[in-house]
C-alpha positions as CSV (number, residue, x, y, z in Angstrom):
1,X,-45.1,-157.1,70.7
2,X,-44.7,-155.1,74.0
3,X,-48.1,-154.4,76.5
4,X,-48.2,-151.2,78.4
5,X,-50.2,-151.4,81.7
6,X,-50.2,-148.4,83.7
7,X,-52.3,-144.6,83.7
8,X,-51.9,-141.7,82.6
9,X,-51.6,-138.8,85.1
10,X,-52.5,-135.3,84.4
11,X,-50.6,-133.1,85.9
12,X,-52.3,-131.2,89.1
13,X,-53.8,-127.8,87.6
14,X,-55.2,-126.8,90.9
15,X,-53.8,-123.5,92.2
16,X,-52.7,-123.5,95.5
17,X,-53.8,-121.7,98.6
18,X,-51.7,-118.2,98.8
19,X,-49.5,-117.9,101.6
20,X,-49.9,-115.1,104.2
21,X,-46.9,-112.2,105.5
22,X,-48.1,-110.3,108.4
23,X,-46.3,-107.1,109.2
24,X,-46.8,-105.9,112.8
25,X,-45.5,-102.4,114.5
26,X,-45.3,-101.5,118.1
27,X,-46.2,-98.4,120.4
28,X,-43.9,-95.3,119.4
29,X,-42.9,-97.3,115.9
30,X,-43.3,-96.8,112.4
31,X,-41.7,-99.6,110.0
32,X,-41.1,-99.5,106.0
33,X,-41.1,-102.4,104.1
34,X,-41.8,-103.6,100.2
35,X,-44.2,-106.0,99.4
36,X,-43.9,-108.8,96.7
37,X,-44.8,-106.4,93.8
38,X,-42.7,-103.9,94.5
39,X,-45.0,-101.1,96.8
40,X,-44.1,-99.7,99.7
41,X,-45.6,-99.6,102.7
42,X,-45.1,-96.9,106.0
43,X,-47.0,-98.8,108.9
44,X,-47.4,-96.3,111.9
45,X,-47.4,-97.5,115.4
46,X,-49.6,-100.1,116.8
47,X,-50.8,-101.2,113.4
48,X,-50.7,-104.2,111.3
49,X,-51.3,-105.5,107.6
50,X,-51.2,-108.9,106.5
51,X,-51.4,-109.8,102.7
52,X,-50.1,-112.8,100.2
53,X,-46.8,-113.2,100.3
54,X,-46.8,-113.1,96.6
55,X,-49.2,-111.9,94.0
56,X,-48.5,-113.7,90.8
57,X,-51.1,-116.4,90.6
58,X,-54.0,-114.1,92.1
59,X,-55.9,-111.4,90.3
60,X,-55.6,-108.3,92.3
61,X,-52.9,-107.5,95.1
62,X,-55.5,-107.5,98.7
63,X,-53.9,-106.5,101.7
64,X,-56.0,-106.2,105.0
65,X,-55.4,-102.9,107.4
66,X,-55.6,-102.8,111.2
67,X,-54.1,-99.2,112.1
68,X,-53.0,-96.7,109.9
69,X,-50.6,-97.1,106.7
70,X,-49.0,-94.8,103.7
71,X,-48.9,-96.9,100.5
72,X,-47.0,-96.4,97.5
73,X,-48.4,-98.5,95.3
74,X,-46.4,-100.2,92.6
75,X,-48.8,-99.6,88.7
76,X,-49.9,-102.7,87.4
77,X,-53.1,-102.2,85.7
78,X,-54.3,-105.9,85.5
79,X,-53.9,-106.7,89.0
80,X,-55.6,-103.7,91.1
81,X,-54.2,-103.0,94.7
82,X,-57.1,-103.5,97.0
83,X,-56.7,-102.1,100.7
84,X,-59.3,-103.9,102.9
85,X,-59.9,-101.3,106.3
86,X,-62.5,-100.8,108.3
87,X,-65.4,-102.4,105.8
88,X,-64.3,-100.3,103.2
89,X,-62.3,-101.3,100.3
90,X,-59.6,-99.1,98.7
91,X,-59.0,-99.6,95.4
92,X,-55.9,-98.5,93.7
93,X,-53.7,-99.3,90.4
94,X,-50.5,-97.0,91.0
95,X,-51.1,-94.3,93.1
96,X,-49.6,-92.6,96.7
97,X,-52.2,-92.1,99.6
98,X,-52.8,-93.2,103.2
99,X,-55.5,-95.0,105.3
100,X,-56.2,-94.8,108.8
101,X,-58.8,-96.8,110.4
102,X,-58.2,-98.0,113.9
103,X,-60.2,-100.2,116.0
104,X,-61.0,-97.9,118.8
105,X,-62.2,-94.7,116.3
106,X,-65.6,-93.6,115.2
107,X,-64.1,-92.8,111.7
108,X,-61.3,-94.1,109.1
109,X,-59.9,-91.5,106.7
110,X,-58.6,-92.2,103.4
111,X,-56.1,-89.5,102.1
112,X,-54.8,-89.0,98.3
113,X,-51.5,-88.0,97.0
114,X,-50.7,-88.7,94.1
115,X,-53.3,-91.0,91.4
116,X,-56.4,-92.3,91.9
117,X,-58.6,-94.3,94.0
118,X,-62.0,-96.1,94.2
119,X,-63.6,-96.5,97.6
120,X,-66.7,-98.4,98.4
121,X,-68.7,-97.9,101.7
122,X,-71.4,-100.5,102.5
123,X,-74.6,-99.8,102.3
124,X,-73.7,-96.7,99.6
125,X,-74.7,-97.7,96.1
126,X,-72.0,-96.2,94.2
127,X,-68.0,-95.8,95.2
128,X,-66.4,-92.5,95.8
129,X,-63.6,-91.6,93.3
130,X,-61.0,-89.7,95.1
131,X,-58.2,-87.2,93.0
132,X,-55.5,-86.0,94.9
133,X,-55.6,-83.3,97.6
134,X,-58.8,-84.9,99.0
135,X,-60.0,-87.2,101.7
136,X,-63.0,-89.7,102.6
137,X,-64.0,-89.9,106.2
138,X,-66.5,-92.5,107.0
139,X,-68.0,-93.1,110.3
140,X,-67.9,-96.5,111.8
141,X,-71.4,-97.8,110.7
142,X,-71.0,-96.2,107.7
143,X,-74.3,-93.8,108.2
144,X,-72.0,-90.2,107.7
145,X,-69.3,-89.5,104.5
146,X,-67.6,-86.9,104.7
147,X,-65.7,-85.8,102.0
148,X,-63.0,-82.6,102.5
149,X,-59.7,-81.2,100.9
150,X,-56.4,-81.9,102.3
151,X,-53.3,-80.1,101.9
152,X,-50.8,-82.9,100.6
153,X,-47.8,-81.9,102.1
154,X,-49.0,-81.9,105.2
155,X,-52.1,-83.8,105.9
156,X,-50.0,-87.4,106.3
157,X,-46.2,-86.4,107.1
158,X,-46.2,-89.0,110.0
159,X,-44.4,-91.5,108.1
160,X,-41.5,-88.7,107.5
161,X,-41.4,-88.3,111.2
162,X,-43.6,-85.8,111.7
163,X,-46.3,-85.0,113.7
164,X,-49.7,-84.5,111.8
165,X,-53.4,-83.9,113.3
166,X,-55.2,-82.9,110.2
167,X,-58.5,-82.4,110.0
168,X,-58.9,-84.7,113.8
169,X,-60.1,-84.3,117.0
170,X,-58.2,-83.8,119.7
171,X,-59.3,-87.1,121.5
172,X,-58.1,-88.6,118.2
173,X,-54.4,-86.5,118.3
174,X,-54.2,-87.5,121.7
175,X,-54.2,-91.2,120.7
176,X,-51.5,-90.5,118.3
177,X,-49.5,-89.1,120.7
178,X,-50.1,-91.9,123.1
179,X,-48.6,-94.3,120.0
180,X,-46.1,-92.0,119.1
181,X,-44.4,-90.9,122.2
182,X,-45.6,-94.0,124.9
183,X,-47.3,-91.7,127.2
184,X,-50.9,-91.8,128.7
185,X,-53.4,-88.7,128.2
186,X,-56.8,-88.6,129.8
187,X,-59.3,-86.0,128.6
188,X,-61.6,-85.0,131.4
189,X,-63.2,-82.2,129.8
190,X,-65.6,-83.5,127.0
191,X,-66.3,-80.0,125.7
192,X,-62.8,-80.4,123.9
193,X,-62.2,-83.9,122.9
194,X,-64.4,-83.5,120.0
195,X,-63.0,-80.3,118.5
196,X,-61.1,-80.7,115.4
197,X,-57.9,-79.2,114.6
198,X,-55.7,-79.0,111.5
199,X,-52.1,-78.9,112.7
200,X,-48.9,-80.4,111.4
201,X,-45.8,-80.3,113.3
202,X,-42.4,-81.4,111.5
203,X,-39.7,-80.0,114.1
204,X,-39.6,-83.0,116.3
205,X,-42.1,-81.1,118.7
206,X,-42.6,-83.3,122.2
207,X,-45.6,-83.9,124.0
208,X,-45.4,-80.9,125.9
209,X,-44.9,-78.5,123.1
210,X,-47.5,-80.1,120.9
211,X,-50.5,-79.7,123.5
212,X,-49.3,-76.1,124.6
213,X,-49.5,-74.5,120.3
214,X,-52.8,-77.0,120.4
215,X,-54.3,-75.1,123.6
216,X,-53.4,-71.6,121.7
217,X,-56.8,-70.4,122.5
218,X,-56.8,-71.6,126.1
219,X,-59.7,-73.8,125.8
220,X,-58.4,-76.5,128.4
221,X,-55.8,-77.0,131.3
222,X,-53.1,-79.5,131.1
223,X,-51.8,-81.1,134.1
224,X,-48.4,-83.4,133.7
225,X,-47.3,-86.6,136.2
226,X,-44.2,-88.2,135.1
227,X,-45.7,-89.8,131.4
228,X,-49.2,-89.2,132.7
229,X,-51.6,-86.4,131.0
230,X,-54.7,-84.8,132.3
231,X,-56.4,-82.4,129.7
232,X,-59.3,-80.7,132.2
């Protein structure tokens, strides 16, 4: 006759905490890389995104936007791909669009592609469904939604290397081209920096040559200073 002393463990069911990636890019870059489910990302300068490093134990795919980013978003319709930005969520099962929504902007813009997405403001009782060819632009306390068509081949062709200021202000393309090309512009006349444009520039254009086809009108002065712009 044998006695067993001892317990019986259960094994430990208790998922653990996700691990974090963060992907950073600097002034006058743009970096491409694939999360864990396969989508691919285009970060444009002076953005970042940080997300779990893997998505299989979770129940949708949440990444968290500082800046502006392209996603192509790898279908999996049981684990939607949620882009957190600006106090909106994005939400996305396989689709192609972009989001920009920088810190030190009024507005974030969401721009579809290709599929489908679900967007919900704060303080808005239902979300805005989005089909391709159109964007969302919400204002930073979420009082104004504008929604507008896009032209898709050229509304977000930053991340091919181009130069886009769709539907944007020139105080808002003049940021870009701060990022973009490292240089400094200072808008002294406030009658322009609101005005919006709808330009796309995909022949590797400089700083120079972008604000000259932008002042086609002659509605401001440019003065240059080594990497130093004044638009008066």
């Amino acid at each position: 006759v044998g006695i067993f002393i001892g317990g019986i463990h259960s094994a430990d069911t208790t998922p653990s905490a996700p691990t974090y990636a963060e992907f950073f890019s600097c002034n006058g870059e743009v970096r491409d890389f694939t999360l864990a489910d396969g989508t691919h990302v285009y970060l444009n300068s002076e953005s970042s995104l940080t997300c779990a490093s893997e998505f299989d134990n979770l129940t949708s795919r949440d990444v968290f936007l500082n800046g502006e980013a392209f996603f192509e978003v790898a279908k999996d319709t049981q684990k939607p791909f949620i882009v957190h930005a600006a106090g909106k969520s994005i939400k996305a099962t396989g689709t192609k669009f972009n989001v920009r929504a920088f810190l030190d902007e009024r507005s974030s813009t969401t721009t579809l592609l290709e599929g489908g997405v679900e967007i919900t403001v704060p303080g808005h009782a239902n979300p805005v469904v989005l089909t391709p060819g159109h964007a969302l632009s919400v204002s930073g306390d979420n009082s104004e939604v504008t929604l507008f068509n896009v032209d898709p081949i050229n509304a977000v062709g930053w991340y091919k290397g181009e130069f886009n200021g769709y539907h944007m202000s020139l105080s808002q393309i003049c940021r870009d081209l701060e990022r973009k090309f490292d240089v400094k512009i200072m808008i002294s006349n406030r009658n322009v920096a609101s005005k919006v444009f709808y330009a796309s520039f995909v022949n590797n254009e400089d700083v120079d040559r972008i604000l000259d086809a932008l002042n086609v009108q002659h509605d401001f002065r440019i003065r240059k200073q080594n990497k130093f712009y004044t638009i008066y």
